[in-house]
C-alpha positions in Angstrom: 108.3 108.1 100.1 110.8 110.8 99.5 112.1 111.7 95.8 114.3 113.6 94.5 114.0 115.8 91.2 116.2 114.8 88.2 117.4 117.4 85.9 114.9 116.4 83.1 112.2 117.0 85.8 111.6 113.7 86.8 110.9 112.7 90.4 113.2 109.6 91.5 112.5 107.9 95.0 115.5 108.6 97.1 115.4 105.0 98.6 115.3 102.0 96.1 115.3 98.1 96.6 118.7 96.6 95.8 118.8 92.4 94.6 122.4 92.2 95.2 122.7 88.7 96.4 119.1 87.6 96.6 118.8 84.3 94.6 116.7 84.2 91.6 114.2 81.6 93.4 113.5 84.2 96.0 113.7 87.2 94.5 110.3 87.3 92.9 108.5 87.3 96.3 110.9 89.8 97.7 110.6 92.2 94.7 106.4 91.9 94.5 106.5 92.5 99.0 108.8 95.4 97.9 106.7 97.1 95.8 103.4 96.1 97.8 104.9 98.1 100.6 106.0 101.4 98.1 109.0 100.7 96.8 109.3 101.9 93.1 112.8 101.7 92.4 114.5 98.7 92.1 118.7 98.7 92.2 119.4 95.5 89.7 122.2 94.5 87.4 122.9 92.0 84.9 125.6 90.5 86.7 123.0 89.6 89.7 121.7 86.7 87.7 117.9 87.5 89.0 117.1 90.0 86.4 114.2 87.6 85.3 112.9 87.2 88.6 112.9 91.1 88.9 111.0 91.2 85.7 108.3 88.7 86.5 107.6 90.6 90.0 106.7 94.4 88.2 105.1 92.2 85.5 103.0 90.5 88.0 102.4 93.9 89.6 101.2 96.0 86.8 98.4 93.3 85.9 97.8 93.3 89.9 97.2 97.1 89.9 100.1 97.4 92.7 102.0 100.1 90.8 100.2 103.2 89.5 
């Protein structure tokens, strides 16, 4: 994974997961297999309606040990 640095010295990946469109039954699973594979950013908004979804998949994957 590539990153980029942030002014505040933070690294940021360069490529994130976008939701856009992905319906809140399905976007758990999509989200967890995202990160499972290395994603650590996630593009979401409010607007998407999944935000819960998104939620439950990092939850799910910081008491899986899939994100560090």
């Amino acid at each position: 994974m590539e990153y980029t640095t942030l002014n505040n010295g933070v690294d940021m990946p360069i490529l994130g997961y976008g939701v856009y469109q992905i319906s809140a039954s399905e976007c758990e699973r999509c989200v967890l297999d995202a990160i499972e594979v290395g994603y650590r950013s996630i593009d979401t908004a409010q607007v998407y309606g999944n935000e819960k979804a998104v939620g439950n998949a990092a939850r799910k994957s910081f008491y899986y040990n899939q994100i560090v």
